[in-house]
C-alpha positions as CSV (number, residue, x, y, z in Angstrom):
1,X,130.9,5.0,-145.1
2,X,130.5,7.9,-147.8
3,X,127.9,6.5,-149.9
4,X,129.2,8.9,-153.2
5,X,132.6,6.6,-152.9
6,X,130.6,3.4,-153.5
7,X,129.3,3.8,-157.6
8,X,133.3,4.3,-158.4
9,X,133.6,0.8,-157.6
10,X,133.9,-2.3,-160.0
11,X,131.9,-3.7,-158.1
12,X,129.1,-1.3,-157.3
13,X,126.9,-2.4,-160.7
14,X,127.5,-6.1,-159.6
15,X,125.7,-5.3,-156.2
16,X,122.6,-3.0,-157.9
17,X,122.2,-5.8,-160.1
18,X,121.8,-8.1,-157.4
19,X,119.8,-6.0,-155.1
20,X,117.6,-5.2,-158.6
21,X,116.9,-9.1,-158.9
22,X,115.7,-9.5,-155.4
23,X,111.8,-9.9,-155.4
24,X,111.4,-7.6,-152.3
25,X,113.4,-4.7,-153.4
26,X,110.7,-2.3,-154.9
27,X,108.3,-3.0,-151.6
28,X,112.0,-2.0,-149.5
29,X,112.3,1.1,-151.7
30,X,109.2,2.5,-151.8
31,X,108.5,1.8,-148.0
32,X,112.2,3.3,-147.0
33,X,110.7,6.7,-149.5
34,X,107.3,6.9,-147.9
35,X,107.9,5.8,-144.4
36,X,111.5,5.4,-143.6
37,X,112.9,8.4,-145.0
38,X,110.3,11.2,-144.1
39,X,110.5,10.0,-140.3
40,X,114.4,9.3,-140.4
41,X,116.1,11.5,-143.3
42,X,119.5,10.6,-142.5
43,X,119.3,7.5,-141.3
44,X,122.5,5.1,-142.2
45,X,122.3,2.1,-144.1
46,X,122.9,-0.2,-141.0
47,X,120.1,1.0,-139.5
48,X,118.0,0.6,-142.8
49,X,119.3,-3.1,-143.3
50,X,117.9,-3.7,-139.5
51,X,114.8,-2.1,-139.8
52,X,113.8,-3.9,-142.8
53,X,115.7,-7.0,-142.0
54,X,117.8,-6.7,-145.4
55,X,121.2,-6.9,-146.5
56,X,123.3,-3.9,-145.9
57,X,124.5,-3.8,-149.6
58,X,120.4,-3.5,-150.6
59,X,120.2,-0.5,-148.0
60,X,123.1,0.9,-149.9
61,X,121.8,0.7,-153.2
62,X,118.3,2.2,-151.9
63,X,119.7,5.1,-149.9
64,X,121.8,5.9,-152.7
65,X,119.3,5.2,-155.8
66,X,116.7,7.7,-153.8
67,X,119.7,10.3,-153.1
68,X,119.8,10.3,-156.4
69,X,116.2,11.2,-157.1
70,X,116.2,14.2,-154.9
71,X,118.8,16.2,-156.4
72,X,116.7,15.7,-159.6
């Protein structure tokens, strides 16, 4: 999976919409930026959706939302 393929989809802005609406995603991004990532920077999304026990798609959206925020 390359994760810079996925925001070309149609369907990508469905998906971070759906991930956005989810109560628990801010608590899964901020714990995946403070804890997850600094321990495990290139950790995959699979292994992220176990860890937290979320949906792959969210893990997606978070790795790739917080990609996103480095290079800025």
């Amino acid at each position: 999976m390359n994760l810079d393929d996925y925001p070309k989809e149609k369907l990508w802005l469905l998906l971070v919409e759906a991930v956005h609406a989810n109560v628990m995603y801010p608590t899964h991004k901020s714990y995946t930026r403070d804890v997850i990532l600094p321990a495990h920077p290139k950790i995959s999304a699979e292994d992220l959706a176990s860890r937290l026990n979320m949906p792959v798609g969210e893990a997606l959206v978070i790795l790739n939302e917080l990609a996103g925020q480095a290079e800025t």
